[in-house]
C-alpha positions as CSV (number, residue, x, y, z in Angstrom):
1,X,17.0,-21.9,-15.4
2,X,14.0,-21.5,-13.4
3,X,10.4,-23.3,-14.4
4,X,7.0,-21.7,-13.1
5,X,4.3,-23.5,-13.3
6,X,0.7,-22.5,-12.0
7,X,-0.7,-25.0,-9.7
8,X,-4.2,-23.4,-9.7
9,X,-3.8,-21.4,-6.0
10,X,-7.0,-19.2,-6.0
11,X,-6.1,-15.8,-6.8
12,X,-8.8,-13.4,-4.9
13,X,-10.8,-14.5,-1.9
14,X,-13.9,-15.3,-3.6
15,X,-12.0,-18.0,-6.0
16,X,-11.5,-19.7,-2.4
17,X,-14.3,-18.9,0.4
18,X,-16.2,-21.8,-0.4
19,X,-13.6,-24.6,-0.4
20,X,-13.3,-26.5,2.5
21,X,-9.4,-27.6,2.3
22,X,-9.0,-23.9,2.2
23,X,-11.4,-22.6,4.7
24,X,-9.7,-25.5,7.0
25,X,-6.4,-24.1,6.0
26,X,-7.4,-20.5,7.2
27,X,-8.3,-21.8,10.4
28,X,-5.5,-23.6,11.4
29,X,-4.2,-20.1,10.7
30,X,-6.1,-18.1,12.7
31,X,-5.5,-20.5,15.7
32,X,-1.8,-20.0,15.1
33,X,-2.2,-16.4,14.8
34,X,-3.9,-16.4,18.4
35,X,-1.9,-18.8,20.0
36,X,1.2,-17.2,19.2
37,X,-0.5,-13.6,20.6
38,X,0.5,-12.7,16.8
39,X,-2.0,-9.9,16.8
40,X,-4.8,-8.6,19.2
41,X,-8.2,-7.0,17.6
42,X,-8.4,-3.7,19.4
43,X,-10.9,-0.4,18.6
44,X,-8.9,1.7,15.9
45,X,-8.0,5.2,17.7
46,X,-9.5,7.9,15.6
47,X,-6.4,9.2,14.5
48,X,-4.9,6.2,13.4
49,X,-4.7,4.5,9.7
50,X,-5.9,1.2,9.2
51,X,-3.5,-1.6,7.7
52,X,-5.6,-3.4,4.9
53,X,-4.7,-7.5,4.9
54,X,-5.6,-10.6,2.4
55,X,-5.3,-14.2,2.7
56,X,-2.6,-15.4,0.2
57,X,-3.2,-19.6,-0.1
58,X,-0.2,-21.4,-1.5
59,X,-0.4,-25.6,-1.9
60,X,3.0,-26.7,-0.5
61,X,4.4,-29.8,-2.1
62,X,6.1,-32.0,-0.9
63,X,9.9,-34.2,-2.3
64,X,8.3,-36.1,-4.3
65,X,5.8,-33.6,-5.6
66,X,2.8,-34.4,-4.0
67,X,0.2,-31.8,-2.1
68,X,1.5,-31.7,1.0
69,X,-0.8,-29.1,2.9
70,X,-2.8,-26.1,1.8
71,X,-1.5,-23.0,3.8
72,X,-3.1,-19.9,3.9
């Protein structure tokens, strides 16, 4: 048996933009994403398709079932 239970993520980007533990979550992210050479912005060719992205922020708990970081 399986038990979901909504800890009150935000859902869309405006549920989130203006909270600091989240906007400090997305940039520990972004410095990951650039220290790891993840991704590189570059000018879109004109016959290429853009890929559309989205910040997903999950709280991640920890053993004993306390908030253990916010990750975005």
């Amino acid at each position: 048996m399986v038990l979901f239970m909504s800890n009150g993520d935000p859902s869309n980007y405006n549920k989130f933009v203006n909270d600091e533990k989240w906007i400090e979550a997305m940039k520990l992210e972004i410095n990951a994403i650039e220290k790891n050479k993840t991704w590189e912005l570059v000018t879109l060719p004109t016959h290429a398709k853009k890929i559309e992205v989205k910040w997903i922020c999950k709280t991640k708990f920890n053993e004993e079932g306390k908030v253990d970081k916010y990750k975005a």
